[in-house]
C-alpha positions in Angstrom: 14.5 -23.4 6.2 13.0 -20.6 4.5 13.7 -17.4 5.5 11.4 -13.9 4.7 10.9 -10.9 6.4 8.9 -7.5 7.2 11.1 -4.3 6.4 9.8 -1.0 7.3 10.3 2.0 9.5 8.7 2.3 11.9 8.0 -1.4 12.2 6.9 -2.7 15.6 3.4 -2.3 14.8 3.3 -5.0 12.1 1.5 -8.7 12.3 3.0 -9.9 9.5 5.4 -12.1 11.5 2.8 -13.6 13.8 0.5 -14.2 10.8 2.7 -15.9 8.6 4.3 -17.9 11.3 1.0 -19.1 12.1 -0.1 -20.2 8.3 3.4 -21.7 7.9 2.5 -23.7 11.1 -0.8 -24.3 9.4 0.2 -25.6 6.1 2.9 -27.4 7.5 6.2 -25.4 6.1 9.2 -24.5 7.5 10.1 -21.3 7.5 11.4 -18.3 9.6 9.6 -14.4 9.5 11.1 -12.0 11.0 10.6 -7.6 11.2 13.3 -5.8 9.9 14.2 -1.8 11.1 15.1 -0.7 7.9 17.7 2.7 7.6 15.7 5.5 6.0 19.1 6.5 4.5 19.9 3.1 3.3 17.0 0.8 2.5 19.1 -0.8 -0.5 21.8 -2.0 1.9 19.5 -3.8 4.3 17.8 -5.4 1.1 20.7 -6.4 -0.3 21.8 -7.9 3.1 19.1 -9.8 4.2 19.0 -11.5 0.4 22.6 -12.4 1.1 22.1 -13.9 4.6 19.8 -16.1 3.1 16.3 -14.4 2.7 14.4 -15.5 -0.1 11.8 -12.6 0.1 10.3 -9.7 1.5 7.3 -7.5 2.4 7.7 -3.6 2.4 6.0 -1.4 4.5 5.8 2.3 4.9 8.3 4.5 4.3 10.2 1.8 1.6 7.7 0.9 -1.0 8.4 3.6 -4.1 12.0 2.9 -2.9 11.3 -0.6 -3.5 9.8 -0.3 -7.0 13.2 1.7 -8.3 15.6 -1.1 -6.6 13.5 -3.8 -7.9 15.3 -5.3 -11.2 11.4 -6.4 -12.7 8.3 -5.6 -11.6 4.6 -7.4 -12.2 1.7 -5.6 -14.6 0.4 -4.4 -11.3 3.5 -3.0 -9.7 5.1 -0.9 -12.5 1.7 0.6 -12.6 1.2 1.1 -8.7 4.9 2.7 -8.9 5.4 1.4 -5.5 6.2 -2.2 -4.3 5.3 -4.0 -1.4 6.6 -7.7 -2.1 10.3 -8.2 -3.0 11.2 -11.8 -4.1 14.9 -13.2 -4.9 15.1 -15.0 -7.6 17.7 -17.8 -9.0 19.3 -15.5 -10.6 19.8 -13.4 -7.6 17.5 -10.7 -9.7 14.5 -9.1 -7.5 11.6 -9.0 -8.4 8.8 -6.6 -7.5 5.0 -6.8 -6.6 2.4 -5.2 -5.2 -0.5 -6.8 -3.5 -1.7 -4.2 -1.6 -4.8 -3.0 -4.1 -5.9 -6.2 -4.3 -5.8 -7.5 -0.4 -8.1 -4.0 -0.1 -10.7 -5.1 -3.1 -11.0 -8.7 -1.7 -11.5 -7.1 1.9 -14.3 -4.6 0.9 -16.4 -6.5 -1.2 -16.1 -9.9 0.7 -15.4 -9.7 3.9 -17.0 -6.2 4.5 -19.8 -6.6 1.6 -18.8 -3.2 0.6 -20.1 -2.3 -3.2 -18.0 0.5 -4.7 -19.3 0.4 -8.0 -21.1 4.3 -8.3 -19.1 5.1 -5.0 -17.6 8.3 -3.8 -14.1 7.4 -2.9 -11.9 10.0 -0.6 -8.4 8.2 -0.4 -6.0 10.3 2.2 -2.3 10.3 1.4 -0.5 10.2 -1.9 2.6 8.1 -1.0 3.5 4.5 -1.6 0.6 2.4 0.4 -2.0 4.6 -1.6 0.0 4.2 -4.8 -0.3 0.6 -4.8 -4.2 0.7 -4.2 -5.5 3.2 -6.8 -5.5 1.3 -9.8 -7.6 -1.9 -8.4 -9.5 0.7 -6.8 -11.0 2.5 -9.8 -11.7 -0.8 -11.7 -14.4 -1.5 -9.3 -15.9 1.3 -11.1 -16.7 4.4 -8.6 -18.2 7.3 -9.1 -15.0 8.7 -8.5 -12.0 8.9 -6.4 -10.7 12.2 -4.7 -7.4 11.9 -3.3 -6.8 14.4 -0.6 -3.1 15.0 0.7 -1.7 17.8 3.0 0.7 18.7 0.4 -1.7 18.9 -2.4 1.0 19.3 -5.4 1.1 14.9 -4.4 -1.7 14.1 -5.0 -2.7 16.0 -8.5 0.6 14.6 -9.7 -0.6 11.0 -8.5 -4.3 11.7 -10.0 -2.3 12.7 -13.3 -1.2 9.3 -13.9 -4.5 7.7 -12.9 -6.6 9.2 -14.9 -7.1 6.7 -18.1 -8.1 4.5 -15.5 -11.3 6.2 -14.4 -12.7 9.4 -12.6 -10.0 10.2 -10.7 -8.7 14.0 -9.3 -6.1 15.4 -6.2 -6.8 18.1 -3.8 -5.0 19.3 -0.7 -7.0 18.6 2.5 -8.4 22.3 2.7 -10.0 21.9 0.2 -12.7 19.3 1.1 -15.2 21.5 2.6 -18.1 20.8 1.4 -17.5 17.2 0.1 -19.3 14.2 0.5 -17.7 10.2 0.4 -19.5 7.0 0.8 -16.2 5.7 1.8 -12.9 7.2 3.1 -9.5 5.1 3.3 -6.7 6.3 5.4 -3.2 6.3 3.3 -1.4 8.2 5.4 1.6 7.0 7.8 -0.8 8.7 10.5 -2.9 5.7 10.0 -0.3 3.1 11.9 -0.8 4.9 15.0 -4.7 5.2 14.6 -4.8 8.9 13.5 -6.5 10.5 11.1 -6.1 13.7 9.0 -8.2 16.7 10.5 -11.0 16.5 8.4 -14.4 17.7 9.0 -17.0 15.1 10.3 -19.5 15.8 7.3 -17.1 14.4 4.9 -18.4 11.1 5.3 -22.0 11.1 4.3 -24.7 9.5 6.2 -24.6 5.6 6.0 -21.1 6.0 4.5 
């Protein structure tokens, strides 16, 4: 029986075993899901662990994912870009591999299933860690007017906008300074966002019929 995981910290909150479990029951395979507590202090250890027990591969959550991307032996087009990992698979070889799906789970679910059009868009993305890492570049080739990523300790996000910027109209601030700026759209990056919580930003950020 195949056997993957959820690793993160905290982890209670995630769906990911109930979800796959259910598509595995779906399509008719057999395997086991399972959420994993991972050690802040010693991600590589539980990795390396669970591979050995048996897993085949894994999903990252928050804190793990730029941890992820540095333990990963290769790394997809998407992933070594993102600089973060959310998908760690073992291969024959006992090599991992990392991915990151994360960008383009968000695309699909704003212009499908939400009918959301970014093209010409004003973007504010909150956080600068791993989860928004792994969205930015999908983000900005749907071609928005620009992206402003806002993060309470600003030097984060310029150095994350730094990196970004062949990619299209992208720029870091620090959360004070978004007086007086207007989004069609604001996504939550932060670890606040598991609990439900956002940032303290003013209401006017998000302009009307954003």
């Amino acid at each position: 029986m195949d056997k993957y995981a959820v690793i993160g910290n905290p982890i209670a909150h995630s769906k990911s075993p109930e979800i796959h479990t259910a598509f595995a029951s779906q399509t008719g395979e057999a395997l086991t899901y399972e959420r994993i507590l991972g050690d802040k202090q010693n991600f590589a250890a539980d990795v390396r662990r669970f591979m050995a027990e048996g897993g085949q591969g894994l999903n990252v959550t928050v804190p793990f994912k730029e941890e992820a991307w540095r333990l990963a032996d290769e790394l997809s087009d998407r992933a070594h870009t993102a600089g973060a990992v959310n998908t760690l698979i073992r291969l024959d070889n006992n090599l991992l591999r990392g991915d990151n799906t994360d960008g383009v789970g968000l695309v699909r679910d704003l212009t499908v299933n939400q009918g959301f059009r970014m093209a010409d868009k004003r973007i504010l993305m909150l956080g600068a860690g791993g989860a928004v890492r792994g969205v930015m570049r999908p983000l900005l080739e749907q071609k928005p007017k620009r992206i402003i990523i806002a993060n309470r300790t600003a030097s984060k996000a310029y150095a994350l906008a730094s990196v970004l910027t062949s990619y299209g109209q992208v720029a870091g601030c620090g959360l004070e300074e978004l007086q007086g700026m207007q989004f069609d759209l604001i996504i939550n990056g932060t670890a606040a966002g598991l609990d439900g919580e956002v940032p303290n930003i003013a209401d006017d950020v998000l302009a009307t019929g954003g």
